[in-house]
N, C-alpha and C positions, 0 to 999 in steps of 0.2 A: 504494500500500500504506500502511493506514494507521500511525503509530507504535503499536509494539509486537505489529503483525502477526506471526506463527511460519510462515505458510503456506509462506513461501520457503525453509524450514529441513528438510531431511532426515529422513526417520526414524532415523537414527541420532544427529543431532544432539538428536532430540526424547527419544532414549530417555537421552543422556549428561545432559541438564538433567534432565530427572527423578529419575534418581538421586543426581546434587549435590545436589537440593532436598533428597532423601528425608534425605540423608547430613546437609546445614545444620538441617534441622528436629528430628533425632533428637539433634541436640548442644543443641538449643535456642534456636533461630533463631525469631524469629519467620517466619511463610506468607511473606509479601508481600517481607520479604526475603530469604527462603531462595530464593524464586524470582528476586528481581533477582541474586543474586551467582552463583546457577544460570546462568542466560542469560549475564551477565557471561562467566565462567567458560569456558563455551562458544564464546563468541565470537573469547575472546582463545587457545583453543588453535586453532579451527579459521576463522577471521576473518572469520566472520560467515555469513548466510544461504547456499544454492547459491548458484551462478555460473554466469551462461553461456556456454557454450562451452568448449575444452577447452584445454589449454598455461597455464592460469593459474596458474602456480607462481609463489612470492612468490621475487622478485629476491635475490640473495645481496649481503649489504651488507660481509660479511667480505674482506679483500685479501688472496689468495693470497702468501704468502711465497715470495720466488724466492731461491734463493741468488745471491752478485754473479757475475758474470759475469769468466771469468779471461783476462787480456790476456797 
């Protein structure tokens, strides 16, 4: 896939960048960036193109609080 390929990316993925572009260009963005902080954007809620296969939820990097333990 070549850099800056979409094909791997969802239709719903394809329909949220288009609406950040719409939403960056209407404030004043210039195209070319309204589309890189679009994709950006997208990337970083949904972490980037599909994925194969299924269980790929992103690992929890938080430490459950346990209260101490009473002796």
């Amino acid at each position: 896939m070549p850099q800056g390929d979409k094909s791997k990316y969802t239709d719903k993925q394809k329909r949220q960048a288009a609406h950040i572009e719409q939403s960056y260009e209407e404030r004043g963005v210039g195209e070319k960036e309204a589309e890189s902080r679009a994709w950006s954007t997208v990337n970083a809620v949904s972490g980037g193109g599909k994925k194969s296969g299924s269980g790929r939820a992103k690992k929890a990097t938080a430490k459950v609080a346990r209260p101490p333990t009473r002796r």
